[in-house]
Backbone bond lengths (Angstrom), bond angles and torsions (degrees), N, CA, C in turn:
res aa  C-N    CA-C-N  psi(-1)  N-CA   C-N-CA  omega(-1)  CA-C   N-CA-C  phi
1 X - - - 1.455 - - 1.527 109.39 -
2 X 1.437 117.08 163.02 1.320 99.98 -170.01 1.374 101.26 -110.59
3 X 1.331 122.06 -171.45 1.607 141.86 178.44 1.532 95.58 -42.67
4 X 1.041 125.62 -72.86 1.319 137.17 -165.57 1.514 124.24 -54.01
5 X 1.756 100.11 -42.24 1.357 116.98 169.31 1.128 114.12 -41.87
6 X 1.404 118.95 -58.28 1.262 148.57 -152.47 1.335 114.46 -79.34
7 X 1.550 121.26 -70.08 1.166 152.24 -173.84 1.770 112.58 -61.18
8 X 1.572 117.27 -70.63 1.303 126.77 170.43 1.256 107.13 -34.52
9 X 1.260 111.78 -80.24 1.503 103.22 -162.52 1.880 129.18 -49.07
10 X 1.653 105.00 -15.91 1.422 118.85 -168.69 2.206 89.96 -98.23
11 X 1.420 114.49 -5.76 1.246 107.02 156.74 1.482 132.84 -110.93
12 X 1.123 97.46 -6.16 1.750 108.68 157.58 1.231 118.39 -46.93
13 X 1.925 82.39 -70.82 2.141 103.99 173.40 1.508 116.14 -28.04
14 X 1.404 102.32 -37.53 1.618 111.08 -156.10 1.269 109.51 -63.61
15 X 1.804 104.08 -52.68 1.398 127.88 -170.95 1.649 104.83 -71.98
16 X 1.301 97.80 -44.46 2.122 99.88 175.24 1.540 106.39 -40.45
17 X 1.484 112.39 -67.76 1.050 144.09 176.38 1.757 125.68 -32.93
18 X 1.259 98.80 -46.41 1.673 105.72 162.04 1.198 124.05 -80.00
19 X 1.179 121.98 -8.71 1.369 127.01 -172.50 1.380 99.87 -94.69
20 X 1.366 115.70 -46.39 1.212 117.23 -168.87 1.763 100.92 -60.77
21 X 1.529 113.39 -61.93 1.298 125.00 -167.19 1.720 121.56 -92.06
22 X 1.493 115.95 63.68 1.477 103.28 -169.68 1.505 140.73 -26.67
23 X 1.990 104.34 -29.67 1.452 118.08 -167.25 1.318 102.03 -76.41
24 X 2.330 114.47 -20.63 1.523 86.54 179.22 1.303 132.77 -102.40
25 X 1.959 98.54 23.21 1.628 116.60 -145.03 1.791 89.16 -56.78
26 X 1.201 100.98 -69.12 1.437 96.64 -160.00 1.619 120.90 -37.81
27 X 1.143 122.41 -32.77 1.590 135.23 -167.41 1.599 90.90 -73.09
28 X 1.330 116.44 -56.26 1.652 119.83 -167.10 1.494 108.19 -60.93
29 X 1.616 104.92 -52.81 1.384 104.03 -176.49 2.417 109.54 -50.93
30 X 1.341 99.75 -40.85 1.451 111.89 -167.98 1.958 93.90 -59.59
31 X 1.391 102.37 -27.43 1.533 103.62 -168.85 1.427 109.51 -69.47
32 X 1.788 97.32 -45.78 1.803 87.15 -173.11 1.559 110.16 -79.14
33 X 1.381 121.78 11.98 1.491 104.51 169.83 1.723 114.14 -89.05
34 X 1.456 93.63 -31.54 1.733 106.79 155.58 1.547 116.28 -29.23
35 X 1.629 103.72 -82.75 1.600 139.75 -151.81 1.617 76.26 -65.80
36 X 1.558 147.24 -59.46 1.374 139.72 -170.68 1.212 119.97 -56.81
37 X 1.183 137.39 -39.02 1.625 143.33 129.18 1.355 95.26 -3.18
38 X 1.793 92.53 -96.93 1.212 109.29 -164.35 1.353 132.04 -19.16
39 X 1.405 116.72 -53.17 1.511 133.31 178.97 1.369 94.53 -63.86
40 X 0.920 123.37 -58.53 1.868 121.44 -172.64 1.269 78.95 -33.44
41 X 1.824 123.40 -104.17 0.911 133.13 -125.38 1.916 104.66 -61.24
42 X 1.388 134.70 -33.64 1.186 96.88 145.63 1.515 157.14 -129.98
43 X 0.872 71.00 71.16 2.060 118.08 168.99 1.489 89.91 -75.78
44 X 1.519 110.83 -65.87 1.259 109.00 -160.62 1.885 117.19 -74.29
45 X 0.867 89.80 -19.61 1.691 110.37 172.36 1.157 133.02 -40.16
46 X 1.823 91.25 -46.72 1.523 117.87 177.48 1.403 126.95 -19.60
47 X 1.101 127.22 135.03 1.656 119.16 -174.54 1.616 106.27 -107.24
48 X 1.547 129.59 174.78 1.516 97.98 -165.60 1.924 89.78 -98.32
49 X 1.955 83.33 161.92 1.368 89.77 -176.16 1.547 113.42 -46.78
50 X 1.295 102.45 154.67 1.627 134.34 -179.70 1.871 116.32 54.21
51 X 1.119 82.01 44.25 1.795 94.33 174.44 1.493 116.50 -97.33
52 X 1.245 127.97 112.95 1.429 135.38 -130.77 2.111 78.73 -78.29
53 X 1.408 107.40 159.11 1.277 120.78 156.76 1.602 112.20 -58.39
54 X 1.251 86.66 140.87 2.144 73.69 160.26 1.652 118.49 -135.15
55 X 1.355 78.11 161.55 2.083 97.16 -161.33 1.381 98.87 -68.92
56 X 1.529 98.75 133.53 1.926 110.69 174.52 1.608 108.62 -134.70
57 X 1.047 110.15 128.24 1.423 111.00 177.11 1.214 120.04 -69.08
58 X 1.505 130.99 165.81 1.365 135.33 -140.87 1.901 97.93 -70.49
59 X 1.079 137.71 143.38 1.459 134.55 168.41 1.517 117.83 72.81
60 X 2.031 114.33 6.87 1.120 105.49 -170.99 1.178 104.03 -97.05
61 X 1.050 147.23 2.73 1.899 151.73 178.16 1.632 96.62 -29.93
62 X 0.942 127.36 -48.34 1.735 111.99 -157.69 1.330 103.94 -91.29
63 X 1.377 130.55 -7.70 1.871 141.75 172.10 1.207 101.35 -24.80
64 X 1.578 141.59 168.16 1.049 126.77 145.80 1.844 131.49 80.24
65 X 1.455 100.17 -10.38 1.330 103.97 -169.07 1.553 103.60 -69.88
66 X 1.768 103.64 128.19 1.992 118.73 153.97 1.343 88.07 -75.41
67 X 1.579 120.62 169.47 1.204 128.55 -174.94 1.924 74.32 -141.71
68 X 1.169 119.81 -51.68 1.013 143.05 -140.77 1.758 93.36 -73.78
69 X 1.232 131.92 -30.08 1.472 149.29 -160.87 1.570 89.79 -77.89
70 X 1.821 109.71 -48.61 1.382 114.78 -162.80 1.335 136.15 -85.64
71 X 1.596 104.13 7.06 1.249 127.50 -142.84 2.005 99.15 -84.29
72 X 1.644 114.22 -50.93 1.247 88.71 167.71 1.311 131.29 -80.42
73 X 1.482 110.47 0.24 1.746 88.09 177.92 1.363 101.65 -73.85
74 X 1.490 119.32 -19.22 1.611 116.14 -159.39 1.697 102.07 -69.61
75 X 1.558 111.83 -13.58 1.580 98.73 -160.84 1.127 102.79 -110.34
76 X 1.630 118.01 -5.20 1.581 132.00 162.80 1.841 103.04 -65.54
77 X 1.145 110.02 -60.87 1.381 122.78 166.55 1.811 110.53 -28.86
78 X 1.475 119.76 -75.40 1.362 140.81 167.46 1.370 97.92 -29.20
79 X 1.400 129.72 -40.04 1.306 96.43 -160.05 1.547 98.18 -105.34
80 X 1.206 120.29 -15.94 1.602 123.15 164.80 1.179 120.84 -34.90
81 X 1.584 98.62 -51.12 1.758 109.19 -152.40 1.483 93.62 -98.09
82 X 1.249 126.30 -1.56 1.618 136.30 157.29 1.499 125.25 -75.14
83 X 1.615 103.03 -24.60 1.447 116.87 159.78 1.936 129.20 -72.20
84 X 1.666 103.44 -39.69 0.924 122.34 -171.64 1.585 133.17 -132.10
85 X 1.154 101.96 34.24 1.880 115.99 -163.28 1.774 92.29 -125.19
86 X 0.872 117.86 155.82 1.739 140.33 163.91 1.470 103.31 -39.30
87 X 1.359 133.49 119.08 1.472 129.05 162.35 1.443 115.49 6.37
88 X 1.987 114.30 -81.95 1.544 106.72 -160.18 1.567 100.03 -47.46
89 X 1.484 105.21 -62.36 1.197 109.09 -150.68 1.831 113.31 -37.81
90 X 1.535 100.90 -67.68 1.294 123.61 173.33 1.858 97.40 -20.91
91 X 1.030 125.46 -76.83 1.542 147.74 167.25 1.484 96.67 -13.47
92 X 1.348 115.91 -59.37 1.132 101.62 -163.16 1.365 112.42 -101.04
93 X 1.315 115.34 6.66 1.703 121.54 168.74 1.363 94.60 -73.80
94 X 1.446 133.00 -81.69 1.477 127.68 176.66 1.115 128.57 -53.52
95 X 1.026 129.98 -24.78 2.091 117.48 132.43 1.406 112.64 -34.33
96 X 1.377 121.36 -54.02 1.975 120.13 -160.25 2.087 92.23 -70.22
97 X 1.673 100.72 -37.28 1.573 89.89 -151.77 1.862 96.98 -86.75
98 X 1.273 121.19 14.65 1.668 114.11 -168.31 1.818 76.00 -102.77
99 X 0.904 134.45 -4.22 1.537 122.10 -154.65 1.863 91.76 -98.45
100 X 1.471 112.18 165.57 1.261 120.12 -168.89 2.183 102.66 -81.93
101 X 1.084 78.91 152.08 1.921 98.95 -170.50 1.695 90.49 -39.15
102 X 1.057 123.53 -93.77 1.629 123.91 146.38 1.598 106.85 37.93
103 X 1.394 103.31 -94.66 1.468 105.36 -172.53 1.968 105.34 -67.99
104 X 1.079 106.71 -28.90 1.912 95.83 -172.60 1.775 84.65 -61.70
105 X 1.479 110.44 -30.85 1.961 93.18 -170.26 1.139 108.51 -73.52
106 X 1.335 110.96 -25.06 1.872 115.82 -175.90 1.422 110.22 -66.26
107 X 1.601 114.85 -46.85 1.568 120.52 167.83 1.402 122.27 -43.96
108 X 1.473 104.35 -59.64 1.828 105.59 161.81 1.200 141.77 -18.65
109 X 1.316 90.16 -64.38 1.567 125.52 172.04 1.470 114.43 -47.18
110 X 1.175 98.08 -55.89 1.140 115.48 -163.96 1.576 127.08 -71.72
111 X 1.373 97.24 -38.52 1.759 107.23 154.97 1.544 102.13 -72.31
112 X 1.020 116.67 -60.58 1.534 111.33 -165.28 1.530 103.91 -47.67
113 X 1.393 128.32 -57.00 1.732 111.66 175.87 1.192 98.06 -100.27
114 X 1.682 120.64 79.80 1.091 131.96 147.43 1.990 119.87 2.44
115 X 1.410 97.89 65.60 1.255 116.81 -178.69 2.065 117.83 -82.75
116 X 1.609 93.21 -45.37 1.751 89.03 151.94 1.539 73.09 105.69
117 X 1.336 125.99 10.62 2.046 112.44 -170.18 1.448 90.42 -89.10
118 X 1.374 141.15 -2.49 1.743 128.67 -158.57 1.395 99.47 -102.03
119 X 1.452 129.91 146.86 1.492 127.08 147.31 1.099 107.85 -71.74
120 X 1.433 100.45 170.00 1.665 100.45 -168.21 1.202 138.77 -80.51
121 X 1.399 116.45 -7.52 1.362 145.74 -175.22 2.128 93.47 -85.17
122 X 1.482 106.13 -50.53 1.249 108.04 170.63 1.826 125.18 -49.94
123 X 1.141 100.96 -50.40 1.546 133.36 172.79 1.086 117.54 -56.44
124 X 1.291 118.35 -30.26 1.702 129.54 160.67 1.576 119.96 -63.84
125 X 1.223 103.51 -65.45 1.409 145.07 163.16 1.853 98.94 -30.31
126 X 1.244 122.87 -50.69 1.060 125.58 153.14 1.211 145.05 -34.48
127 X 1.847 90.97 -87.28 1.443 97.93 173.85 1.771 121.35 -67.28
128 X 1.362 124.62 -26.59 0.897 100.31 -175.29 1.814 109.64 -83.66
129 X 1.208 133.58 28.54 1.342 124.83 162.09 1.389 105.23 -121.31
130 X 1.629 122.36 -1.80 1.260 110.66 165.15 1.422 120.15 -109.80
131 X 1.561 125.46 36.02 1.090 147.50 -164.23 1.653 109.47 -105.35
132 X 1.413 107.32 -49.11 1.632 97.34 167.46 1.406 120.80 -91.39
133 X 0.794 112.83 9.46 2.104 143.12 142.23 1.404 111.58 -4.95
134 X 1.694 56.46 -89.08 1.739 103.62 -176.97 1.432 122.94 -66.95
135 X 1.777 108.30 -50.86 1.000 90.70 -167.98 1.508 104.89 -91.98
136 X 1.388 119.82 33.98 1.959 123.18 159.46 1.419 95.84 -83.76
137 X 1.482 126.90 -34.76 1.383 128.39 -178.07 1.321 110.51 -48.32
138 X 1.309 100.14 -66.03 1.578 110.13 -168.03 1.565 122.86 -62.39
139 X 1.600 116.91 -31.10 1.114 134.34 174.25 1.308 107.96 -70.58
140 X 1.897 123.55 -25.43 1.588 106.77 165.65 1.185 104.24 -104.40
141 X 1.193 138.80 51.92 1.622 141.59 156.65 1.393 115.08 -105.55
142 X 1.553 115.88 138.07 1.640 112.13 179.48 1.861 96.83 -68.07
143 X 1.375 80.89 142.68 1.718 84.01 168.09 1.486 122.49 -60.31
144 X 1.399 107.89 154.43 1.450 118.66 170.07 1.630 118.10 -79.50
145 X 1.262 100.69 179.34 1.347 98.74 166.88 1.518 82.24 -135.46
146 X 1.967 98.53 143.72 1.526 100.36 -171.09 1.273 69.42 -118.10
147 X 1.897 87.55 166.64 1.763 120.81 179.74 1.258 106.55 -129.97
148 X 1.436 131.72 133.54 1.319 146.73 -145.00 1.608 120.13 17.81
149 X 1.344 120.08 -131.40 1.449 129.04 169.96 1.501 129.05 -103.46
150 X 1.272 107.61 80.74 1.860 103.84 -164.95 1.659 91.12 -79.61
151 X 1.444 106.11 155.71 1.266 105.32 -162.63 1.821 101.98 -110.95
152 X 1.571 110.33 -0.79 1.119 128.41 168.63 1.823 114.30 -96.87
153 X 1.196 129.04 161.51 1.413 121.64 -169.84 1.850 93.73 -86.93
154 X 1.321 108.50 121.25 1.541 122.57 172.60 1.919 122.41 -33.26
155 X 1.323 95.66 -17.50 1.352 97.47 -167.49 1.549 104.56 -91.22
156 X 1.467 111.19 -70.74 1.353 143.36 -169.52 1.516 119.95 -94.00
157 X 1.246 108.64 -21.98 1.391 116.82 -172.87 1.382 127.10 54.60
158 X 1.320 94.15 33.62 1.725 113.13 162.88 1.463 114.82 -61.36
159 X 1.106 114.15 162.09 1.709 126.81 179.11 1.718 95.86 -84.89
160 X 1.366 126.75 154.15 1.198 120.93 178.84 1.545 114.87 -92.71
161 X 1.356 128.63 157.98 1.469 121.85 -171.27 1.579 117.79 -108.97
162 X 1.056 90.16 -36.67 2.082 116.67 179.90 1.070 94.09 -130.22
163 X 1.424 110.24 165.65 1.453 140.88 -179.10 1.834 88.02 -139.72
164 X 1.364 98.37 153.67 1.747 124.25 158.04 1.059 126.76 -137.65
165 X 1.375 119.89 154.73 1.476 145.84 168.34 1.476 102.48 -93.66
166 X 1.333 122.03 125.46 1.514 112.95 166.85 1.169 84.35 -123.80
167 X 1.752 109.06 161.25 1.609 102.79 171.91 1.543 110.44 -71.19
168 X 1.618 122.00 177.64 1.141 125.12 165.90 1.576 118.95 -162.48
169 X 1.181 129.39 88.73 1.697 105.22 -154.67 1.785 102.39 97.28
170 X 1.164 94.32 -146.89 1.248 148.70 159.74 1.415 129.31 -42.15
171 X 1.223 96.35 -45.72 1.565 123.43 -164.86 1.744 112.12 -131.04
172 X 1.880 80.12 -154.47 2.044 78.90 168.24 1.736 88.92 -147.30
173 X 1.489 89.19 148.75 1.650 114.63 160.76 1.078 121.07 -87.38
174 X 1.564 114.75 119.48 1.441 107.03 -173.94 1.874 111.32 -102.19
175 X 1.572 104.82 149.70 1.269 105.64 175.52 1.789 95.26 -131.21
176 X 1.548 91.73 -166.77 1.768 105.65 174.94 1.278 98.05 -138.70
177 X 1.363 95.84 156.93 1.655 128.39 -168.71 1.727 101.04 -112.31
178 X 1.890 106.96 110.71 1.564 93.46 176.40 1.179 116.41 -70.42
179 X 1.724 118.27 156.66 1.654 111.30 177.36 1.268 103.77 -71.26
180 X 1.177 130.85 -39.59 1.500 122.93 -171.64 1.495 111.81 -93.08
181 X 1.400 135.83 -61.85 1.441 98.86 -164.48 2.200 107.99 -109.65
182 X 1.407 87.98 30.73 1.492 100.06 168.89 1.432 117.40 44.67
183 X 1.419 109.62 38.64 1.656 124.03 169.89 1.965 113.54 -95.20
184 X 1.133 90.47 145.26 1.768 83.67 -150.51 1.827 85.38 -103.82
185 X 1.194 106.74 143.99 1.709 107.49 163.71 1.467 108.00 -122.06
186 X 1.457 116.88 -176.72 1.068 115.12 160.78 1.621 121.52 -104.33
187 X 1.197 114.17 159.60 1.783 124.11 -168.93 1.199 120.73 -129.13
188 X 1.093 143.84 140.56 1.269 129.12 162.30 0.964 134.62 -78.52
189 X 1.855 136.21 154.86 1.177 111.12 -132.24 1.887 104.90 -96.00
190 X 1.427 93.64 -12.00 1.877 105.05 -172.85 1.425 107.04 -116.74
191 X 1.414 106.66 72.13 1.741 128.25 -178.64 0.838 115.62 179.65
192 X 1.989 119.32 136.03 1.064 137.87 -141.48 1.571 86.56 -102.28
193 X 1.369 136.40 132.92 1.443 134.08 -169.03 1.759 94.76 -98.87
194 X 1.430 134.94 -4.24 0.888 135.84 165.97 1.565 128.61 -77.74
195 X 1.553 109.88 -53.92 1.333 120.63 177.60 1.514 112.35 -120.11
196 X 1.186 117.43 16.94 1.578 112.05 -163.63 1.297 141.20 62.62
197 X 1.423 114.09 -0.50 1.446 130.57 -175.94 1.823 109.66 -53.99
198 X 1.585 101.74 126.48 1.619 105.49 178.71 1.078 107.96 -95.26
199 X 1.215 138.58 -62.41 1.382 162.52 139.33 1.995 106.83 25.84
200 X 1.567 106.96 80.29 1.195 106.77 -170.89 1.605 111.94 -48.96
201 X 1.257 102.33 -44.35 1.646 114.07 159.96 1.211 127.98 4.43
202 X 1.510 111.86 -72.03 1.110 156.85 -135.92 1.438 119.98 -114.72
203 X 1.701 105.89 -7.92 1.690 138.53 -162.79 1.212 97.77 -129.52
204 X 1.458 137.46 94.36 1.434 132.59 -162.40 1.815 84.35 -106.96
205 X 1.320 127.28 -178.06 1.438 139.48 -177.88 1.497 110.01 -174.28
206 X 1.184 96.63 118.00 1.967 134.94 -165.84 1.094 122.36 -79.01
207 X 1.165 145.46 55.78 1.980 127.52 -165.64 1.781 99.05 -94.52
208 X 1.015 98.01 159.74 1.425 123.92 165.41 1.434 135.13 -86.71
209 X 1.114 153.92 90.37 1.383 119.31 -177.85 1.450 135.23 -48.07
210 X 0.662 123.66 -19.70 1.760 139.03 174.85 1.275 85.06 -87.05
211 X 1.392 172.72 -32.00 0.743 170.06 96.87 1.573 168.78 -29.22
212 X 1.566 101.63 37.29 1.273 125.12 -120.74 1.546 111.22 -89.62
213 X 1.657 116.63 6.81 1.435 152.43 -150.79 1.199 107.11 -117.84
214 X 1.610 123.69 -32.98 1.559 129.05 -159.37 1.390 75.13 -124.77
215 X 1.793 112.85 139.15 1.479 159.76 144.53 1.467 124.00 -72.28
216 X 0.950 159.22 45.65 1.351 128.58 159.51 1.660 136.62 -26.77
217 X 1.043 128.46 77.23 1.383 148.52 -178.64 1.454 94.96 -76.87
218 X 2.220 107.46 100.69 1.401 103.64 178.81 1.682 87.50 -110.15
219 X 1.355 114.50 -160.01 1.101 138.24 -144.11 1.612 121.78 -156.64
220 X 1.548 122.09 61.47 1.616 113.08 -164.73 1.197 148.11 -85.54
221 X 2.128 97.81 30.18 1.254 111.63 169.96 1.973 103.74 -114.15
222 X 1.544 115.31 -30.97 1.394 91.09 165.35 1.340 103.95 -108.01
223 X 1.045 149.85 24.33 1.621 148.85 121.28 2.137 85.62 115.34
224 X 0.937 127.10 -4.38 1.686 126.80 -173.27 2.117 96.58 -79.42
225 X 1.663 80.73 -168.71 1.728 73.78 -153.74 1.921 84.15 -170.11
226 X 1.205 122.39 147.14 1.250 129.42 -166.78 2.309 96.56 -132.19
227 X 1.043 105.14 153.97 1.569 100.74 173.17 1.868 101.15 -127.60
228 X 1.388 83.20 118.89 1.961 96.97 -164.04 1.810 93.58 -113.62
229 X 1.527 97.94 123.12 1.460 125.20 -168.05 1.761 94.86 -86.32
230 X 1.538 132.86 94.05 1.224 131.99 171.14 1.639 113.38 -70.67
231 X 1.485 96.75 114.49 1.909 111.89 -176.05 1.248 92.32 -66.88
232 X 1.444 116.22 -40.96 1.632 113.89 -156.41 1.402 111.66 -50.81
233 X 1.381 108.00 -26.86 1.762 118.72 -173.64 1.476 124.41 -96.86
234 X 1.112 101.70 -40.15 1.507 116.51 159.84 1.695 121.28 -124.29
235 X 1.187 130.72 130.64 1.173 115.05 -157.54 1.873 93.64 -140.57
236 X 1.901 108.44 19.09 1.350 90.88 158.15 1.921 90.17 -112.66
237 X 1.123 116.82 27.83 1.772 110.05 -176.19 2.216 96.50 -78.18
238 X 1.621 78.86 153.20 1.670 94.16 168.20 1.175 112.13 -127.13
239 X 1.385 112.29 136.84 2.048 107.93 -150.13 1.528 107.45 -73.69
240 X 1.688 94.76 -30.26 1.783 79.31 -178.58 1.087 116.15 -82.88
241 X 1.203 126.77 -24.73 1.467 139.64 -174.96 1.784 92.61 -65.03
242 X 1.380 123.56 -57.66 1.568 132.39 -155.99 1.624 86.14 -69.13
243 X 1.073 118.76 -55.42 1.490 101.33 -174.20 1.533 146.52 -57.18
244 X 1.946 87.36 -24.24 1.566 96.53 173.03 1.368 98.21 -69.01
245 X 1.038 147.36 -67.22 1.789 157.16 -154.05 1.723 90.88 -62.29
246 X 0.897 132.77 44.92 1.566 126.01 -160.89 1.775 87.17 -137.10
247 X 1.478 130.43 -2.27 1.466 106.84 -170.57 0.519 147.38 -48.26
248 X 1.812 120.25 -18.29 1.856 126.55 174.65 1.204 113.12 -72.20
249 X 1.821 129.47 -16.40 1.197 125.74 161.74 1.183 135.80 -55.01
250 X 2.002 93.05 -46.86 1.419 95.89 173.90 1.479 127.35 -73.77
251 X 1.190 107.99 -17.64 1.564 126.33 -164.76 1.563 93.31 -78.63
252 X 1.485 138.46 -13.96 1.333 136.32 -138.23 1.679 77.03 -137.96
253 X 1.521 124.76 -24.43 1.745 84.97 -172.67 1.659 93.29 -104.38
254 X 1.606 125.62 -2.27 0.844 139.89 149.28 1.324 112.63 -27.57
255 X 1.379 117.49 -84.42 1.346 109.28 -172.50 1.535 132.72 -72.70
256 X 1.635 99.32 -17.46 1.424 116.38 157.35 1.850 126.96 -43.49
257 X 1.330 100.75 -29.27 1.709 104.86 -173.13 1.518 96.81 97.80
258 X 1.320 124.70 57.85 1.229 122.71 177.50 1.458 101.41 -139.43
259 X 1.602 109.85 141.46 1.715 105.46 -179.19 1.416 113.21 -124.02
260 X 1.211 137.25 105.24 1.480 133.11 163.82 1.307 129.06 -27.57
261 X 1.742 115.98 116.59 1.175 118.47 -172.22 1.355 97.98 -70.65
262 X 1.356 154.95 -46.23 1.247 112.28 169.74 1.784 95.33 -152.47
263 X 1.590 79.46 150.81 1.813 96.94 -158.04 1.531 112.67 -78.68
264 X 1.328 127.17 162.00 1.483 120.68 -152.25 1.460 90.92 -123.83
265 X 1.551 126.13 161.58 1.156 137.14 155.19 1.835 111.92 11.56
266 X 0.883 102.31 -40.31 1.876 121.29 -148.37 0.920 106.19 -100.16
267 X 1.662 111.63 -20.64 2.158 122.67 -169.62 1.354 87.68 53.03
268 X 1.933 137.96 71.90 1.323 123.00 128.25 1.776 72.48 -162.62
């Protein structure tokens, strides 16, 4: 699919999305200056037409990484999100980009083999510019065939960010959305993708009224909690886009004693 395929439609959402919800304008608006990057960078990625995909074995997506290839778009990036991000953050983009080429490659790196050396503001700063990276990677890889419910993304072994409902039948089939290279699997629908918990019991599920599209699927033996974008209800929503505009969820499993398996643009 191309830049546009991809990209446009998750900045439409953005703009739909703020209008609709004033409390999340500011976060959405901060997103599509993100997601506009983003598409640049892979736009630029592009490989030339008719260049066959190539075969990667299950969890190998991150093989192979230059850090060193990526280093100025990353500090073109740095100074963007230094223009247009919330104080800390901003702060700490122009902290990462005054630092020598060297360390922006060491930062790379460093999210990319999830080494645990970044603060978290750094770690953000990361992944979200090595996200359409990745997911150009994954989009030129032949698909897999997955086997049961891995609770990690099949490719890369990213943590998942969203969950979905697509319809199917009757109902909806649910899968997950990786945070990093945005390859979707399927899941089952009564299991905790965090700790394995079956125990519907034990699997409580959150809606909003103002919100009647986004799920919170928590978890009340390892206390985590996933935000699952239902197609069945809205079926022009985009999960990452639907999930950032989702804050009263998070703010609500927040105070509940609930922790997000993994945090979005927004850190909730």
């Amino acid at each position: 699919m191309t830049a546009a395929g991809k990209w446009d439609p998750r900045l439409r959402r953005a703009r739909e999305l703020a209008a609709i919800h004033p409390y999340a304008a500011e976060g959405l608006r901060f997103y599509e200056g993100i997601a506009g990057f983003q598409r640049s960078l892979y736009e630029g990625l592009e490989p030339a037409p008719g260049t066959p995909k190539q075969a990667r074995a299950p969890g190998s997506l991150r093989e192979g990484f230059e850090p060193r290839l990526l280093v100025p778009g990353f500090s073109l990036y740095l100074a963007l999100v230094g223009k247009i991000a919330p104080a800390p953050l901003a702060h700490s983009a122009a902290e990462l980009k005054a630092r020598s080429a060297a360390d922006q490659e060491a930062a790379l790196a460093d999210f990319w083999w999830r080494t645990g050396a970044l603060d978290s503001a750094e770690a953000l700063l990361a992944w979200t510019f090595l996200q359409p990276y990745a997911e150009h990677l994954a989009d030129h890889t032949e698909p897999l065939e997955v086997h049961g419910a891995p609770p990690l993304c099949p490719l890369c072994s990213g943590a998942p960010q969203v969950g979905v409902l697509r319809p199917q039948g009757d109902g909806g089939r649910r899968s997950l959305i990786c945070s990093l290279c945005a390859t979707e699997w399927g899941f089952r629908r009564i299991l905790c993708p965090s700790c394995g918990e079956e125990d519907v019991n034990k699997l409580p599920v959150y809606t909003a009224e103002e919100l009647p599209n986004v799920r919170v699927e928590a978890c009340d033996t390892c206390r985590r909690y996933i935000k699952t974008i239902d197609m069945t209800k809205e079926g022009r929503a985009v999960p990452v886009v639907d999930e950032l505009a989702a804050i009263p969820l998070s703010l609500w499993a927040g105070e509940n004693g609930y922790e997000k398996i993994w945090e979005n643009l927004l850190g909730v």
